[in-house]
Biopython code that builds the backbone (N, CA, C, O; Angstrom):
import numpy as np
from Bio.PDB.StructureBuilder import StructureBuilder

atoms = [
    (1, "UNK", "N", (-38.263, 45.051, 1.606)),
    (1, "UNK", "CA", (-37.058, 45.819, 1.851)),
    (1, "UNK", "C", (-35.902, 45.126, 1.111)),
    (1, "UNK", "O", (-35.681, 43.924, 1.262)),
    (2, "UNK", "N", (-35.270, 45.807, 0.418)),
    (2, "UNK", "CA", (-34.013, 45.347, -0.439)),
    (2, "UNK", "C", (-33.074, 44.848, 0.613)),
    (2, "UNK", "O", (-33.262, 44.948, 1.826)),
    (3, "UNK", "N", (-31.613, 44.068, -0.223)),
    (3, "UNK", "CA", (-31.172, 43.734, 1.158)),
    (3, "UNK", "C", (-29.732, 44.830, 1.372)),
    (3, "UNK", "O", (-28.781, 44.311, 1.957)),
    (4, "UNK", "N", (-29.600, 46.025, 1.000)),
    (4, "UNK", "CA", (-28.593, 47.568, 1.563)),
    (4, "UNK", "C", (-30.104, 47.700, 2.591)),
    (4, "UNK", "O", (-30.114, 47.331, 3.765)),
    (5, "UNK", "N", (-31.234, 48.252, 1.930)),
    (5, "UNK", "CA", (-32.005, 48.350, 3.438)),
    (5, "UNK", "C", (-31.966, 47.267, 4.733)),
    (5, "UNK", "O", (-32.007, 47.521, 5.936)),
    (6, "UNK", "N", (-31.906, 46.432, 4.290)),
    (6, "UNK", "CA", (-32.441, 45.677, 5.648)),
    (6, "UNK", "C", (-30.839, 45.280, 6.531)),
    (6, "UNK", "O", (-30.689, 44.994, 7.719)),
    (7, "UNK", "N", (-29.797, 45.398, 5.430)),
    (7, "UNK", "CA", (-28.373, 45.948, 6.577)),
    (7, "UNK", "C", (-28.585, 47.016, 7.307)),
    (7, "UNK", "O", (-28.452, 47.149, 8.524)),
    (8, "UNK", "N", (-29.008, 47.973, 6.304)),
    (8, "UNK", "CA", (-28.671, 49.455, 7.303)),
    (8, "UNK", "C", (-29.652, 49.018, 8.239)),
    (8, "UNK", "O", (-29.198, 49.150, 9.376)),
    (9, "UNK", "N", (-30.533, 48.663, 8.240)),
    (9, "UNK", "CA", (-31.548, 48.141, 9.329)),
    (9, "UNK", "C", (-31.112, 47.946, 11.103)),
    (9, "UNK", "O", (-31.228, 48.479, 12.207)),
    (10, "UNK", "N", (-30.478, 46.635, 10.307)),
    (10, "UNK", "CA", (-29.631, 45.729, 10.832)),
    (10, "UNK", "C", (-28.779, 46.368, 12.319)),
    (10, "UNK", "O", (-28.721, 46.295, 13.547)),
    (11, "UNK", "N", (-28.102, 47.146, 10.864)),
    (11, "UNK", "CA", (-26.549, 48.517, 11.754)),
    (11, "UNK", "C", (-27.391, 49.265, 12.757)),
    (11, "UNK", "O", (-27.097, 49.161, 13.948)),
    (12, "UNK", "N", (-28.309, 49.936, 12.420)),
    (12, "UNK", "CA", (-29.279, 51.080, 13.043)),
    (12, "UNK", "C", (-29.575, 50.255, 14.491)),
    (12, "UNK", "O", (-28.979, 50.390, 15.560)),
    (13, "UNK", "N", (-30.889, 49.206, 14.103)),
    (13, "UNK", "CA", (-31.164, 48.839, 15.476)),
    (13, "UNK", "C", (-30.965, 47.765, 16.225)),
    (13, "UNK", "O", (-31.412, 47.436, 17.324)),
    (14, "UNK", "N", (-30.053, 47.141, 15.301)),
    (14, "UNK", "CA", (-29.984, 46.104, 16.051)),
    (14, "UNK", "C", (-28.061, 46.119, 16.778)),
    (14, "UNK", "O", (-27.773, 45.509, 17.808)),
    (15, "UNK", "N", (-26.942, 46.998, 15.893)),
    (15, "UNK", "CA", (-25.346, 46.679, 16.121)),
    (15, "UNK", "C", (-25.533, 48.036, 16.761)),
    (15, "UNK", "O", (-24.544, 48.236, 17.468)),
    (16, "UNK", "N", (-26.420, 49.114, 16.824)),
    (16, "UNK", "CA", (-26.669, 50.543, 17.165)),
    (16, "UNK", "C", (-25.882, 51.665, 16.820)),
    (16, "UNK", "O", (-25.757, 52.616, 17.592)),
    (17, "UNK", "N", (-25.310, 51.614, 15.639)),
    (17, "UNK", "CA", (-24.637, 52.719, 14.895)),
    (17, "UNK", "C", (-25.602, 53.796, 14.920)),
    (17, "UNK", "O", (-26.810, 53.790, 14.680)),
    (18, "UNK", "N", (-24.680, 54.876, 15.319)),
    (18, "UNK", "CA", (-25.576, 56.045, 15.302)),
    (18, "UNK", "C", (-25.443, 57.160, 14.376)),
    (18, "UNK", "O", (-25.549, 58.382, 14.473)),
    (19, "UNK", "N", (-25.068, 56.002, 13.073)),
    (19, "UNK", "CA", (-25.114, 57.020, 11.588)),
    (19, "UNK", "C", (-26.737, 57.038, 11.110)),
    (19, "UNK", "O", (-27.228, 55.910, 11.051)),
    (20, "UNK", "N", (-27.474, 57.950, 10.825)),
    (20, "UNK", "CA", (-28.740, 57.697, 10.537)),
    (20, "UNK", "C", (-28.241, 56.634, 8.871)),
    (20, "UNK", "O", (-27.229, 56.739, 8.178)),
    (21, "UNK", "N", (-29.611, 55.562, 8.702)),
    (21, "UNK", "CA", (-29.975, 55.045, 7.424)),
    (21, "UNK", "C", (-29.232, 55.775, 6.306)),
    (21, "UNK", "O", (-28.322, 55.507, 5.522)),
    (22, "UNK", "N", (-30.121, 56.945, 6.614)),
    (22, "UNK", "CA", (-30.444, 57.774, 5.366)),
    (22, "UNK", "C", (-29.139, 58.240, 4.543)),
    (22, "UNK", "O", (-28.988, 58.356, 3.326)),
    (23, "UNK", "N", (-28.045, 58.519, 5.848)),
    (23, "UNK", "CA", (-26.439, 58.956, 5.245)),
    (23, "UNK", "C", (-25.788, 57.802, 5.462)),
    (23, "UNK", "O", (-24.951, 57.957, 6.351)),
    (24, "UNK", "N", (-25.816, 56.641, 5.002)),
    (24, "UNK", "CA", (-25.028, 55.179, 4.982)),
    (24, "UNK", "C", (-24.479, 55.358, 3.483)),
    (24, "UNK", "O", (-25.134, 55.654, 2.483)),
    (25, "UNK", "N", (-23.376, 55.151, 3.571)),
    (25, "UNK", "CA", (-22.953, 55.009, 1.886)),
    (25, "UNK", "C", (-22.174, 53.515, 2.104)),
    (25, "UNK", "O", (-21.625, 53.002, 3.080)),
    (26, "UNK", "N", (-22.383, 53.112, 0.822)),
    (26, "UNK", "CA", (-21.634, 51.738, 0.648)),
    (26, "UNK", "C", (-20.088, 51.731, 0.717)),
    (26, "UNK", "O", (-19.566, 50.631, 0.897)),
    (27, "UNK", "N", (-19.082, 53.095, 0.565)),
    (27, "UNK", "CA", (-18.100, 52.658, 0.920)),
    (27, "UNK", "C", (-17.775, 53.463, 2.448)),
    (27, "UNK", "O", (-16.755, 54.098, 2.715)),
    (28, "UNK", "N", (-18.607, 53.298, 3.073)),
    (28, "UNK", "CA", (-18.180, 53.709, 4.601)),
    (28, "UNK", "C", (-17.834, 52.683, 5.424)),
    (28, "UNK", "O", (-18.360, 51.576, 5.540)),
    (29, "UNK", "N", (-16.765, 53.223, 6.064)),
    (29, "UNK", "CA", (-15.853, 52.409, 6.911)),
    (29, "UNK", "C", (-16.900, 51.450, 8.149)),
    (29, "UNK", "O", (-17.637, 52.121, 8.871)),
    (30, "UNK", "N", (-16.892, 49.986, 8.303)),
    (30, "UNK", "CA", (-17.676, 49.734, 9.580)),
    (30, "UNK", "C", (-16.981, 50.452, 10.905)),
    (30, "UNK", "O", (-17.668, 51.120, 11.678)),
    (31, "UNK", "N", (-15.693, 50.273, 11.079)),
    (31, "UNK", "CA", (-14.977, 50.196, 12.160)),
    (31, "UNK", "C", (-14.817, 51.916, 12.676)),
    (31, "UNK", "O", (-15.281, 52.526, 13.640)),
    (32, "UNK", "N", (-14.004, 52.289, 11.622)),
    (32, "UNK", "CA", (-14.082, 53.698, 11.546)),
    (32, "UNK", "C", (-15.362, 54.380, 11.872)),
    (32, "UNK", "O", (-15.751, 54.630, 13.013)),
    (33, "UNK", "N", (-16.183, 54.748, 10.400)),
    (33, "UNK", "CA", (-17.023, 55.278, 10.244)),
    (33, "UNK", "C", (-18.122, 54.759, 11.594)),
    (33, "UNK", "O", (-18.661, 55.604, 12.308)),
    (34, "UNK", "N", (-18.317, 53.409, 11.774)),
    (34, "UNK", "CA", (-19.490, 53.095, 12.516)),
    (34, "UNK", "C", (-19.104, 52.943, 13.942)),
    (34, "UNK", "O", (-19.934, 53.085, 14.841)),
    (35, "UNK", "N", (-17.929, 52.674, 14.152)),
    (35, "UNK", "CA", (-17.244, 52.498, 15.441)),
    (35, "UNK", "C", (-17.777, 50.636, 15.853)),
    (35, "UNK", "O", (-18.083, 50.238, 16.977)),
    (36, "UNK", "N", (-17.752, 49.992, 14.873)),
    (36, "UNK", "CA", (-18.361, 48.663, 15.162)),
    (36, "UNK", "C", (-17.083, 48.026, 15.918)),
    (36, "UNK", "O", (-15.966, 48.239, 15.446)),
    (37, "UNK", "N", (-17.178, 47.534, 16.655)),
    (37, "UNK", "CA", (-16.485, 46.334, 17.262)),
    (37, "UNK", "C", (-16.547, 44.960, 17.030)),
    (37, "UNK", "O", (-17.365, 44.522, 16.221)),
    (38, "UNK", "N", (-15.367, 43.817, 17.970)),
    (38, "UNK", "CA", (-15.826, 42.702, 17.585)),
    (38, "UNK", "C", (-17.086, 42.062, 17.988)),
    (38, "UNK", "O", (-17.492, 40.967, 17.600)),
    (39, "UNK", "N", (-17.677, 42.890, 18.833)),
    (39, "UNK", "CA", (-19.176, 42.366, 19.594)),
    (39, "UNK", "C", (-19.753, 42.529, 18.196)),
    (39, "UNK", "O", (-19.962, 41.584, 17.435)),
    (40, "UNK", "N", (-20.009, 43.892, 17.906)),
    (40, "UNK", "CA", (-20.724, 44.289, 16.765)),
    (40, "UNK", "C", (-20.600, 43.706, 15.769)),
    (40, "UNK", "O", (-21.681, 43.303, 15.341)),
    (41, "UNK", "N", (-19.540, 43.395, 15.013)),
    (41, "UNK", "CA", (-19.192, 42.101, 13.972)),
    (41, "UNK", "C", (-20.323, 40.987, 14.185)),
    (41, "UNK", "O", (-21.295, 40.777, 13.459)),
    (42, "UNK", "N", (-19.938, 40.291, 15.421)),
    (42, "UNK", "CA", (-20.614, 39.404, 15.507)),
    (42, "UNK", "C", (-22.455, 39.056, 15.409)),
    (42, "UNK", "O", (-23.110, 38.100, 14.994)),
    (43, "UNK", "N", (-22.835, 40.533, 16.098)),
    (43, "UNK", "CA", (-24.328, 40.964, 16.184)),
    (43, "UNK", "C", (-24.692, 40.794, 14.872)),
    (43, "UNK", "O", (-25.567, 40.062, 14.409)),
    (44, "UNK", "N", (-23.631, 41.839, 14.098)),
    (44, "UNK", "CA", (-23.969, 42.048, 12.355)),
    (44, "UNK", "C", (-24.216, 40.720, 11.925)),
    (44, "UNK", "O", (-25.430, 40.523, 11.973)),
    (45, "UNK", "N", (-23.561, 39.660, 11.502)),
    (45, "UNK", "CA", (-23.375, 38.343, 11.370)),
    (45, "UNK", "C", (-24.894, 37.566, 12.043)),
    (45, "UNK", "O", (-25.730, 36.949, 11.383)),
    (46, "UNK", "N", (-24.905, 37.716, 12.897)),
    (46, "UNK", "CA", (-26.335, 36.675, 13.522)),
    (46, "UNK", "C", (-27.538, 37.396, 12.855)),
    (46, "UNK", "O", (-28.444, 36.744, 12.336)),
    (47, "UNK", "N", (-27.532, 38.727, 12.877)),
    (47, "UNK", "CA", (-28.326, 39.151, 12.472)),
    (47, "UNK", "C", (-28.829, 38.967, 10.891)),
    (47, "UNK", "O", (-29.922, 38.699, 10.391)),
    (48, "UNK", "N", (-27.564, 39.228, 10.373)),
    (48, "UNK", "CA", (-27.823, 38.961, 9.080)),
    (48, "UNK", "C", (-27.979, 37.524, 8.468)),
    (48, "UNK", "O", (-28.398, 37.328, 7.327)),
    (49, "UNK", "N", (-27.684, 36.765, 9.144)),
    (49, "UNK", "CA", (-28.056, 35.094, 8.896)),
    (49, "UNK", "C", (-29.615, 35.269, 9.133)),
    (49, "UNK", "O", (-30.542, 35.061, 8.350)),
    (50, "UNK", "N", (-29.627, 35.642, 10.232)),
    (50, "UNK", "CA", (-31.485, 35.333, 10.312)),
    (50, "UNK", "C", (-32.077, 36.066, 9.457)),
    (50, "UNK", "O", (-32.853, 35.335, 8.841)),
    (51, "UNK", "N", (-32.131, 37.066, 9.100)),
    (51, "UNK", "CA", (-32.598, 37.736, 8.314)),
    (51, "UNK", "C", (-32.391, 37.499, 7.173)),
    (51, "UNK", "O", (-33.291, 38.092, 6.577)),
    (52, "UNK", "N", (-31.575, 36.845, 6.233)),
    (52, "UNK", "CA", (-31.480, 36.652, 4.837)),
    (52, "UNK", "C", (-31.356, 35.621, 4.625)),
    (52, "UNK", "O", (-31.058, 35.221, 3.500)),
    (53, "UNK", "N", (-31.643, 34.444, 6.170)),
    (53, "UNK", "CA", (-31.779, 32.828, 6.168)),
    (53, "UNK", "C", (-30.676, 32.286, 5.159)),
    (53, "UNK", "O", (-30.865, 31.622, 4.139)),
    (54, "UNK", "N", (-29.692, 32.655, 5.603)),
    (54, "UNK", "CA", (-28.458, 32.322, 5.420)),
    (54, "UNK", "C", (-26.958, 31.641, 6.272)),
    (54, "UNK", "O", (-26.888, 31.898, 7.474)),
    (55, "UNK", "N", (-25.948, 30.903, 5.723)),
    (55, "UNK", "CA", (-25.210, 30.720, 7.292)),
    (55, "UNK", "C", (-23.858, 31.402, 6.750)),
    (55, "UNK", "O", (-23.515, 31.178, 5.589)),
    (56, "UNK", "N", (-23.297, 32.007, 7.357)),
    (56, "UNK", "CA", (-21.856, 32.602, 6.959)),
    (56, "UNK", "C", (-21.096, 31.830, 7.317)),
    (56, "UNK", "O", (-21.251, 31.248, 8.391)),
    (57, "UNK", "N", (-20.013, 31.597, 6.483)),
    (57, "UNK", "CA", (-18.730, 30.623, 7.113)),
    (57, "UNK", "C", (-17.839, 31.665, 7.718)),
    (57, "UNK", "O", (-17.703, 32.808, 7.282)),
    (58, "UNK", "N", (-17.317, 31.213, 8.643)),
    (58, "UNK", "CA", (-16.529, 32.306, 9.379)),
    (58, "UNK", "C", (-15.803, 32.527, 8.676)),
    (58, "UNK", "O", (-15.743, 33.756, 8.706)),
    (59, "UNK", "N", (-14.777, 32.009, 7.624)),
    (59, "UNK", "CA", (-14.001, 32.455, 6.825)),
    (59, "UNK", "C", (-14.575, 33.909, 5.670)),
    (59, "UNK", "O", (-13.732, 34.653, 5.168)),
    (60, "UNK", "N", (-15.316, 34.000, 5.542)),
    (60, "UNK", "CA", (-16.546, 34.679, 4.522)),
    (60, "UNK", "C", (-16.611, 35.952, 5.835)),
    (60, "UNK", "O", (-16.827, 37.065, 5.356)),
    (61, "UNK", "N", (-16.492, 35.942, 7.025)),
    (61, "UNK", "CA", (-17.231, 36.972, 7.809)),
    (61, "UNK", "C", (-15.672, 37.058, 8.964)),
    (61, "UNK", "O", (-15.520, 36.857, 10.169)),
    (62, "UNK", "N", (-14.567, 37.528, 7.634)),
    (62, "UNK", "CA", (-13.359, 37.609, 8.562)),
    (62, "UNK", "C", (-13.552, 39.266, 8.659)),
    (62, "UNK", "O", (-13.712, 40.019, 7.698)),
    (63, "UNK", "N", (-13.504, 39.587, 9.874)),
    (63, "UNK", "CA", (-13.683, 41.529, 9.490)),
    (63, "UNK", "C", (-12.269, 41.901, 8.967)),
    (63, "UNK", "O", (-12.066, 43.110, 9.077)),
    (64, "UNK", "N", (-11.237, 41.209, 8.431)),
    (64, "UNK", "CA", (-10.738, 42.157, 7.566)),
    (64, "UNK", "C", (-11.118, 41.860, 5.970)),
    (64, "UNK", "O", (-10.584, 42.548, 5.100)),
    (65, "UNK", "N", (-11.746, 41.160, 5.740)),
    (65, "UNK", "CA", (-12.445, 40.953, 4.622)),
    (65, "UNK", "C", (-13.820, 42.126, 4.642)),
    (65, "UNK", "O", (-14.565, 42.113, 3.662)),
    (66, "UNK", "N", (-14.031, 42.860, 5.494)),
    (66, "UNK", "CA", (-15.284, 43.046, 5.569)),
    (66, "UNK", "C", (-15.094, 44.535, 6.291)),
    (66, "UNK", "O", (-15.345, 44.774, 7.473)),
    (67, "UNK", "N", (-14.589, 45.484, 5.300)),
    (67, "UNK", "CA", (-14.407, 46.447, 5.708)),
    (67, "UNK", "C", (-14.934, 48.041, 5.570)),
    (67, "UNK", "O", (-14.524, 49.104, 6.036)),
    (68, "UNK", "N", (-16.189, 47.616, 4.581)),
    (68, "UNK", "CA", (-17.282, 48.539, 3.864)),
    (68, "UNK", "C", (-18.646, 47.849, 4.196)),
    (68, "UNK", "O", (-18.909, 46.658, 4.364)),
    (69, "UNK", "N", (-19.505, 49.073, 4.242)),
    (69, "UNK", "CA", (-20.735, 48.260, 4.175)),
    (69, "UNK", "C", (-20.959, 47.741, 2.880)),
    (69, "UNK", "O", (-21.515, 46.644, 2.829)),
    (70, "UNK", "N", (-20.518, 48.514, 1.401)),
    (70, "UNK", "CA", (-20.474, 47.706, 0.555)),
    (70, "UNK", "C", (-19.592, 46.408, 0.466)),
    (70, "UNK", "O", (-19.469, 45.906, -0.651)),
    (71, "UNK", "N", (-18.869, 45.727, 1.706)),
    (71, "UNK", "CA", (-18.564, 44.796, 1.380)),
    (71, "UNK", "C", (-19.461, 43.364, 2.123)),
    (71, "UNK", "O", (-19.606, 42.162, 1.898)),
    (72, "UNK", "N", (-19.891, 44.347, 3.072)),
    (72, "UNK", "CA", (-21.245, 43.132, 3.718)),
    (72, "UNK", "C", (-22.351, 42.518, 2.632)),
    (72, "UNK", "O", (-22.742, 41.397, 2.306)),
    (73, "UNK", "N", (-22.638, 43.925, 2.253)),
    (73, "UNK", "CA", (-23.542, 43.778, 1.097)),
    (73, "UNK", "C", (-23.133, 42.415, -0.014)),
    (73, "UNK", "O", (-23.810, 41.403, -0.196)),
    (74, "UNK", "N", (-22.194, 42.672, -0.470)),
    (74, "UNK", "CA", (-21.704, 42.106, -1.808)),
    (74, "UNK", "C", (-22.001, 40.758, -1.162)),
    (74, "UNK", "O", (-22.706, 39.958, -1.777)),
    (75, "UNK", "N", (-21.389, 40.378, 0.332)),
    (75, "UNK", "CA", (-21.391, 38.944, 1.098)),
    (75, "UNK", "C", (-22.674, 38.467, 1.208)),
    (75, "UNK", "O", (-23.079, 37.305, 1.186)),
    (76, "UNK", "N", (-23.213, 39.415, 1.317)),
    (76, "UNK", "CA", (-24.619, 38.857, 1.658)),
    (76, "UNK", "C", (-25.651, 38.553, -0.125)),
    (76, "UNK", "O", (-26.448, 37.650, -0.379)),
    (77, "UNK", "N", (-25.299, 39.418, -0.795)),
    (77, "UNK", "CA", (-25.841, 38.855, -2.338)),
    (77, "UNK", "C", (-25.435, 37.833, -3.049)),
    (77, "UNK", "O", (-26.089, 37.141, -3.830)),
    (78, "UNK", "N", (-23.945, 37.740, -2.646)),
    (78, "UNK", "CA", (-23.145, 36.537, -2.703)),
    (78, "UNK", "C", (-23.498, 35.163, -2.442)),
    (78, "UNK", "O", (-23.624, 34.199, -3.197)),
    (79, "UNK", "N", (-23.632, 35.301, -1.165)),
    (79, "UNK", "CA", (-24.126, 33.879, -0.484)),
    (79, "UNK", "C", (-25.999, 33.721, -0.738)),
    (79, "UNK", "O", (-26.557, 32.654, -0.995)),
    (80, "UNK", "N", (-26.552, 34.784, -0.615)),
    (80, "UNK", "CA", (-28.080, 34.515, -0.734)),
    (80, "UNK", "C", (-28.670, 34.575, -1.990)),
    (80, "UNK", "O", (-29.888, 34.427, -2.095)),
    (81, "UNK", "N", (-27.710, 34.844, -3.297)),
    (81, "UNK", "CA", (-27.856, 34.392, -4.872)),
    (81, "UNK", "C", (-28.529, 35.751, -5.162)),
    (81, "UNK", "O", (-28.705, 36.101, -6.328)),
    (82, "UNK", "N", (-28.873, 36.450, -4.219)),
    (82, "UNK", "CA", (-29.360, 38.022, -5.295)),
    (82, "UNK", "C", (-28.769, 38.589, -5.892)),
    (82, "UNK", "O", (-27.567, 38.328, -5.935)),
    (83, "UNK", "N", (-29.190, 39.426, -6.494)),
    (83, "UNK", "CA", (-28.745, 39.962, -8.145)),
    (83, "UNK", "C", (-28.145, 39.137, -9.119)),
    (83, "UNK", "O", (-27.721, 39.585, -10.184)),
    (84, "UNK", "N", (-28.084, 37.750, -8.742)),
    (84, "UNK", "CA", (-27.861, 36.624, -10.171)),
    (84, "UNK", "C", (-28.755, 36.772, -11.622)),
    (84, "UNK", "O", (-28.743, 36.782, -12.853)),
    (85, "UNK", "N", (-29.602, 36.885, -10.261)),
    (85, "UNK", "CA", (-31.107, 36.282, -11.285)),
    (85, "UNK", "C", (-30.925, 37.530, -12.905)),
    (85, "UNK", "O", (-30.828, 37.141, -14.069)),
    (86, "UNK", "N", (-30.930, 38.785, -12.502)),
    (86, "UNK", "CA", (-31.157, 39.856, -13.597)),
    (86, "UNK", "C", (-30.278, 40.960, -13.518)),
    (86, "UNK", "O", (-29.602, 41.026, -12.491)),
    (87, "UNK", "N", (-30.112, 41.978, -14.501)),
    (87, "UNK", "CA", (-29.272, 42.702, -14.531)),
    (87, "UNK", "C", (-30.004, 43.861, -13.276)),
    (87, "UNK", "O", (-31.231, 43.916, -13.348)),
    (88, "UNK", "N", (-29.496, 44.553, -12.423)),
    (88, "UNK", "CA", (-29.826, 45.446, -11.661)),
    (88, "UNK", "C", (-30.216, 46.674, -12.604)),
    (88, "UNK", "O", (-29.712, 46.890, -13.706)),
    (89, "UNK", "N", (-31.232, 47.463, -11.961)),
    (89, "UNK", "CA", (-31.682, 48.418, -13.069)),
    (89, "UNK", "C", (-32.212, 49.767, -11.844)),
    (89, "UNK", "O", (-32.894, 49.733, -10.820)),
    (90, "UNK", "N", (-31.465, 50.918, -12.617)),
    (90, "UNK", "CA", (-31.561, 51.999, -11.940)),
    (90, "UNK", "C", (-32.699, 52.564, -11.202)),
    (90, "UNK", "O", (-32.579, 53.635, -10.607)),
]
sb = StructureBuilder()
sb.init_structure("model")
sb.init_model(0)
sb.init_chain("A")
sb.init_seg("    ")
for serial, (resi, resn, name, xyz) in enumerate(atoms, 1):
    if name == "N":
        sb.init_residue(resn, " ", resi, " ")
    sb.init_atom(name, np.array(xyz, "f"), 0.0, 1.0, " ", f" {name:<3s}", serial, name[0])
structure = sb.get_structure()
């Protein structure tokens, strides 16, 4: 599972957004669009450390830094070195 799947994952069953997967777009609002809270922030965050065996600095996982799922994303390729390696390909 890529890692936009294994967020939306993440959102779905584990923070319980009840946007299906399938209609997640990268610039949708968490707060707005998902109705995430600061519980949910936080869920997102543990979750996504374990899962991409990573540690977030809280500074890195300020939710106003973090206001798209494309911006989790970017944090999380960021810190876990994916898409360094090669050019992304359609």
């Amino acid at each position: 599972m890529n890692p936009l799947q294994t967020i939306k994952q993440i959102l779905s069953s584990d923070v319980l957004v009840e946007v299906p997967t399938d209609q997640m777009q990268l610039d949708d609002s968490l707060r707005e669009g998902y109705g995430i809270d600061s519980l949910g922030f936080v869920e997102l965050r543990v979750r996504c450390e374990e899962s991409f065996g990573i540690d977030i600095p809280d500074e890195a996982f300020a939710v106003e830094e973090l206001a798209t799922l494309g911006d989790v994303l970017a944090l999380i390729e960021r810190l876990s070195g994916a898409g360094q390696s090669s050019p992304a390909t359609a």
